[in-house]
N, C-alpha and C positions, 0 to 999 in steps of 0.2 A: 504494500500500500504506500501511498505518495504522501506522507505526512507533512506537514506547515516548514518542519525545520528539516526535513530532506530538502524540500522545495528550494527555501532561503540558501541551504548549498547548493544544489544547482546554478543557484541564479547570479551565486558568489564566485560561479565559476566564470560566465556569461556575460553577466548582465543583467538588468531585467527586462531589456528589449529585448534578449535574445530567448526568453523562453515564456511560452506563452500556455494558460490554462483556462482561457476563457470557452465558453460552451461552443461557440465561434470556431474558433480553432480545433477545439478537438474533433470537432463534427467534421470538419475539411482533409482530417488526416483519419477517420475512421473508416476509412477504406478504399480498396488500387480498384484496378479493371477487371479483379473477379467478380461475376457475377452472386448475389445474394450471401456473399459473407462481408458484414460491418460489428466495429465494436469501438467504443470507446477508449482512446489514450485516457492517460492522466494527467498527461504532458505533453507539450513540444518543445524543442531543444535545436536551436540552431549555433551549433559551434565554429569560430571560425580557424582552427588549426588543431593537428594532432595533440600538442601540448593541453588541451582543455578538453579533445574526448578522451586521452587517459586518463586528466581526474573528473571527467563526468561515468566513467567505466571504474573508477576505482568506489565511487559512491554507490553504481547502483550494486556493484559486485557487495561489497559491507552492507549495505542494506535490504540485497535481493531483488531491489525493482525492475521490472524486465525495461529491456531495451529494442528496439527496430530500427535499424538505420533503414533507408529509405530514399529512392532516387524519386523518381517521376511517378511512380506508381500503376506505372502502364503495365507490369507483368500479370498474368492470368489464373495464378498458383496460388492465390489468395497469402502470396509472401511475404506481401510488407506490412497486412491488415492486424491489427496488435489486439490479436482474439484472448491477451490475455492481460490485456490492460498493459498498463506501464507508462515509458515515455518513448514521443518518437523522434527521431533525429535526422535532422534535415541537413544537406549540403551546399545549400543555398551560399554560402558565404564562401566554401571550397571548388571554384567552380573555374580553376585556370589551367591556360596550355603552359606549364612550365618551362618547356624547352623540347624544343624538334632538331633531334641532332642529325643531319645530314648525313654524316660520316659514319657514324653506326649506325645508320637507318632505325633509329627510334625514338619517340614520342612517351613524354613523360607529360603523368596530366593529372588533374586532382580528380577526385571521385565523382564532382558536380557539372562536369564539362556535360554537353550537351553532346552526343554522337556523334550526330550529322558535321556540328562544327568543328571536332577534330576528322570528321574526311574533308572535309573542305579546307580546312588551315594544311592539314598535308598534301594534298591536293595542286595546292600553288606554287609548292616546292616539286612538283614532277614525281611526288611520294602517293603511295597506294594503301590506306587502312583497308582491309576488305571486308571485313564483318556486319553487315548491313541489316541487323531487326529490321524490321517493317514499320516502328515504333523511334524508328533512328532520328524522326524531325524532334520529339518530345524527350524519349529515354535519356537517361546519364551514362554515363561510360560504367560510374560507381553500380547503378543496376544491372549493367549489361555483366560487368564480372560477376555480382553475386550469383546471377540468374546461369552464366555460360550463356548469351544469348546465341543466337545463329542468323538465318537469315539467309535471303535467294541465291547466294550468293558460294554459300556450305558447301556445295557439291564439289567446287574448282577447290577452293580456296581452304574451305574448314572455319570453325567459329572462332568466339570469343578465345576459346583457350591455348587456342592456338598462336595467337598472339598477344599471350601474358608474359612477356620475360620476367618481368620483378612485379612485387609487391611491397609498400612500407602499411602493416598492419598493427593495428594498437589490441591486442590479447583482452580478452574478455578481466584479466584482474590488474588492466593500464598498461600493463607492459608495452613496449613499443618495441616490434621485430622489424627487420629486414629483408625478402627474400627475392634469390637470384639476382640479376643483374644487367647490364648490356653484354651479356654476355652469348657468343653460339654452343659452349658447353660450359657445361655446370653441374659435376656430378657430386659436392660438397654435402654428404648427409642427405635424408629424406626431401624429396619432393616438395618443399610446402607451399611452395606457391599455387600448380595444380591443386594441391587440398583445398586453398581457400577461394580457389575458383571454381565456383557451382556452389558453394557452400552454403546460401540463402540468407546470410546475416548470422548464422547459428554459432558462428566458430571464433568471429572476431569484427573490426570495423575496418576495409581498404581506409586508407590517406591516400596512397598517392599509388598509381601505377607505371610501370614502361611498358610499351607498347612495341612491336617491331612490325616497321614497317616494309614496303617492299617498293622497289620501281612501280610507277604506274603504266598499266597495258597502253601501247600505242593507239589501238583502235576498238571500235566494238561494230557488232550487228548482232540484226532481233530477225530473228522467223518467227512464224505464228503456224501452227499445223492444226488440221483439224479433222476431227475424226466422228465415223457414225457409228462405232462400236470401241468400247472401252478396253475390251482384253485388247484390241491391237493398237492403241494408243500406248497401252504397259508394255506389251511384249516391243514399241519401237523404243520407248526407254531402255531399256535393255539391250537395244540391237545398238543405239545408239553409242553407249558404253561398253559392250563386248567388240565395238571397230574402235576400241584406242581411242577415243574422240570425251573428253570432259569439257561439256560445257562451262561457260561462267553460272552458268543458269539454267535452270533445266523443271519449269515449273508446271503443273498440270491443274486448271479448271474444269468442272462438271457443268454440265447443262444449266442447272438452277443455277449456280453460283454465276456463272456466264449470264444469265437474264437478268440480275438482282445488280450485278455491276457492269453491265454498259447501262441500265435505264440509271445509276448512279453519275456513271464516268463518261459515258457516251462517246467513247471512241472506234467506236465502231467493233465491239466485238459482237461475236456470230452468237445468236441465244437456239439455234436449231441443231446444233451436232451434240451427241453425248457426253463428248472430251473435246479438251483444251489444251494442247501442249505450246507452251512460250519459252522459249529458247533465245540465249543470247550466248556470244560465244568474244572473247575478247583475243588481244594480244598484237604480233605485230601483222600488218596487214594480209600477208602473204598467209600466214596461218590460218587466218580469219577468214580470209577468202575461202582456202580450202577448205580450212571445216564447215564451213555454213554449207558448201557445193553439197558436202558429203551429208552434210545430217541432211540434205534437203532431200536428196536421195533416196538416204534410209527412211526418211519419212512417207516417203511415194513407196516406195514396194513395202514399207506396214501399211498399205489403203488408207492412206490419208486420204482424205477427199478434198484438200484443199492446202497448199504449203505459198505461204506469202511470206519474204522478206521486204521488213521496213526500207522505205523509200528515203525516210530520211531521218536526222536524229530527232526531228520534234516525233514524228509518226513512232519512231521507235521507245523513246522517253514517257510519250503518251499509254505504250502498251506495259509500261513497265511499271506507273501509277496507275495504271488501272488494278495491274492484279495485287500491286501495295496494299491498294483503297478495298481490298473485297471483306474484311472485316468491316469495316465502314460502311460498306455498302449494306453488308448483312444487317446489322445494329440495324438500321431505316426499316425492317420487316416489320419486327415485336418488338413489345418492350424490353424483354432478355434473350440476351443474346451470351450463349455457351459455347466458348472458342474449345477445343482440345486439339492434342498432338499426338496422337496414337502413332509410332514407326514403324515401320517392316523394312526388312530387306525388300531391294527395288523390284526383285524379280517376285514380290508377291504382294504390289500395289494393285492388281487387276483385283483378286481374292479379295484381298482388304476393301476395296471399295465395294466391291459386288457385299460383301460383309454386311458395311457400313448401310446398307440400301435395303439390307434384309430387314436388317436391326429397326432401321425408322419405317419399316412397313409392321412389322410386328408390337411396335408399341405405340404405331398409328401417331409419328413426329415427323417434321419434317428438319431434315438434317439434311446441308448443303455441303459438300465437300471439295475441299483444292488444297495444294499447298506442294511442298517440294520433292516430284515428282522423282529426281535425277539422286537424293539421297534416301527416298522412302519415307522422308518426316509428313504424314499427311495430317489435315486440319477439318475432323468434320465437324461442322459448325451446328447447332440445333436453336431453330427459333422457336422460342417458347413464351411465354406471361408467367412467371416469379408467384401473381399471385392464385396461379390455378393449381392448389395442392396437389391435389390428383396426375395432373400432367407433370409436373414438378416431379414425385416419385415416378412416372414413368422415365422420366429424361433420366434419371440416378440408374435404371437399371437397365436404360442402354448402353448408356456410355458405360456400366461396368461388364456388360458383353463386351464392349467393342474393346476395352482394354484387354480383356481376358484372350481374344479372337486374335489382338496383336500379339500377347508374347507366345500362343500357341503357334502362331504363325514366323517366329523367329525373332518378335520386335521387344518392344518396350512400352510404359506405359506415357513415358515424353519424352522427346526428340529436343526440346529445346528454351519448355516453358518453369520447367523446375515442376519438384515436388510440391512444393510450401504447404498448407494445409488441406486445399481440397484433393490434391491426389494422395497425404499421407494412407488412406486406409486399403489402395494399391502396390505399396512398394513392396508388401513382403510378396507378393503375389510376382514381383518380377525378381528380386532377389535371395529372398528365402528368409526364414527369422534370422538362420546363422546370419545373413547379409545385415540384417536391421541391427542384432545385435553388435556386429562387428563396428559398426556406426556410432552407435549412441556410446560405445566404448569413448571413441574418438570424442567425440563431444563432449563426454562427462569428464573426460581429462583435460579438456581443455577450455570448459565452462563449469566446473563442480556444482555449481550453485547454479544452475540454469536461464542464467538471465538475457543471454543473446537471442530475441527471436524466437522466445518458446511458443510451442505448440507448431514450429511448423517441420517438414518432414517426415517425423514420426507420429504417428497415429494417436490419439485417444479412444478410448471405452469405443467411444462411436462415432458414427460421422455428423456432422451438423454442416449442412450447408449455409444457415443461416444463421449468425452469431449476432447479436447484438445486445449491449449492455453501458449500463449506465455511468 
């Protein structure tokens, strides 16, 4: 509990501008982009340097108050939503490019940068971040590490984790660590940098990261393929990547999802074929050429019924916010709107969505599906209303088929969006208790007192979709 003289230390760490408890505020941070979980902070806490969340983390370690740091609040895992009260802690004041080294190709930046604008500040320098969320206008960089975000882009390139070289992290009881460096190898003792990336807040709070960047691709093109049967849309994913050929991007739209974002975006996508495949392929021209030739190819003998390449970069820019914009698009249906990221290996995305199709006929939903086609992370989306109970439990036991259908089928239960707490009462179901146990080891050695982020990952008694409390 947040008592008067916790508080006054807090405030002694800060400010009193910098922390705020009016009904105002806590209401504004009592919950991100998951759908129907909200609960009450106790607090807000905007620190402006690691010196001041280690003694805001050494108070609530002594006193137990939980903690959530907290980017933009765009992730979908109900991750940053503080189901168990506390305080929550903003980066708003941490929010700078610290230095873009040229010469070791990387990028050091505080927790509160905005995405987009570290690829656009390296961007100017001839430098290439690739990790691209779809959330990347709004998201922090500090969210995208906690989260492992991913993004269209995953298939070529890989995520978030992939380009974490260091971390400077302030330990659940102050401590302030170090890990890795600008470095290309680094075999110094355990991994810890990989641990605290995906980690959801649970283990500690990023300060600052390096980033490594790479040359930026010479050139890019966008094909659009389109297809009247869905197994041969999967099976040219496949044919695609078994000819040596990785896209930059390699993403696939369903029928519904195609109708719902061009009457959104309106750029002319087709709402009459089953599938959607969008493709983009970067690098230097020569390359570019050939492979666009070749996937154009492989796309015609899978019976595409129709293979367009962009005419120009606005036409091609245009088809690449469109399929950004199809969560957006979808939110405009219902009032709730259920993103998920169920994975398979690529070669059993045809299964999975035939799945996906069974599942929303069988508990009479409808559920729009797209997402990244070329690494198997797909998104079946479910428009629903929050306040129809009944439909509500049926959406709970779709989507726990449709998790279940994934890791039978070789996958997982998220590809990209984290655990946090609406998919805690899934993980054992992809890992195994030994796996959960193995976890919370981790955690309890490195939180004893649990105050980082509880309740998310790990499961409680039972599930609650909907948390709210006073």
């Amino acid at each position: 509990m947040l008592t008067d003289s916790i508080k006054k230390r807090l405030i002694n760490v800060v400010g009193r501008d910098y922390f705020q408890d009016s009904n105002e505020a806590r209401l504004v941070y009592s919950y991100d982009a998951t759908p129907n979980f909200q609960a009450m902070p106790d607090g807000v806490i905007m620190p402006k340097n690691k010196e001041q969340i280690s003694a805001i983390l050494k108070i609530c370690c002594e006193t137990g108050v939980p903690i959530v740091p907290r980017g933009s609040g765009t992730n979908l895992s109900a991750g940053t939503c503080p189901t168990e009260g506390g305080i929550v802690l903003l980066f708003n004041h941490m929010n700078k490019i610290l230095e873009i080294d040229e010469e070791n190709l990387t990028a050091t930046v505080q927790p509160g940068v905005i995405t987009l604008n570290i690829i656009q500040a390296v961007e100017e320098k001839g430098l290439f971040y690739p990790p691209d969320p779809s959330s990347m206008k709004i998201s922090t960089i500090g969210g995208n590490i906690n989260e492992c975000s991913g993004g269209l882009r995953g298939l070529k390139y890989g995520t978030t984790k992939d380009y974490i070289l260091g971390l400077e992290v302030v330990l659940p009881n102050g401590d302030i660590i170090r890990t890795g460096g600008k470095l290309a190898k680094d075999v110094a003792g355990y991994d810890l940098t990989s641990l605290f990336v995906g980690s959801e807040g649970t283990l500690g709070i990023v300060t600052e990261a390096i980033l490594k960047l790479i040359p930026i691709p010479e050139t890019k093109e966008t094909l659009l393929a389109l297809f009247e049967d869905m197994d041969a849309a999967a099976k040219t994913v496949s044919a695609i990547i078994a000819n040596r050929i990785i896209p930059a991007t390699l993403e696939f739209l369903d029928q519904p999802t195609c109708e719902v974002v061009e009457d959104f975006a309106k750029v002319g996508l087709p709402t009459d074929v089953n599938a959607v495949l969008l493709i983009e392929q970067d690098g230097s021209p020569e390359v570019v050429a050939r492979d666009i030739l070749a996937i154009s190819e492989i796309c015609k003998q899978g019976n595409a019924v129709s293979v367009k390449i962009a005419k120009s970069k606005e036409e091609a820019e245009a088809l690449s916010t469109a399929r950004r914009s199809a969560l957006s698009a979808l939110a405009r249906m219902k009032p709730t709107t259920i993103l998920e990221d169920a994975t398979v290996p690529r070669s059993k995305i045809s299964e999975m969505v035939n799945a996906i199709n069974q599942i929303a006929l069988k508990y009479n939903l409808k559920i729009c599906t797209f997402g990244h086609a070329g690494d198997g992370n797909l998104h079946p989306t479910c428009l629903t209303d929050a306040r129809d109970k009944e439909e509500g439990h049926r959406v709970e036991l779709a989507f726990e088929e449709i998790f279940q259908k994934a890791i039978e089928l070789g996958g997982t239960i998220t590809g990209e969006h984290g655990v946090g707490e609406m998919k805690s009462p899934y993980l054992a179901i992809k890992i195994g208790e030994e796996g959960v146990a193995a976890m919370k080891a981790i955690k309890s050695s490195l939180d004893p007192n649990g105050i980082m982020n509880p309740g998310k990952i790990f499961a409680k008694d039972s599930r609650k979709r909907v948390v709210i409390s006073s």
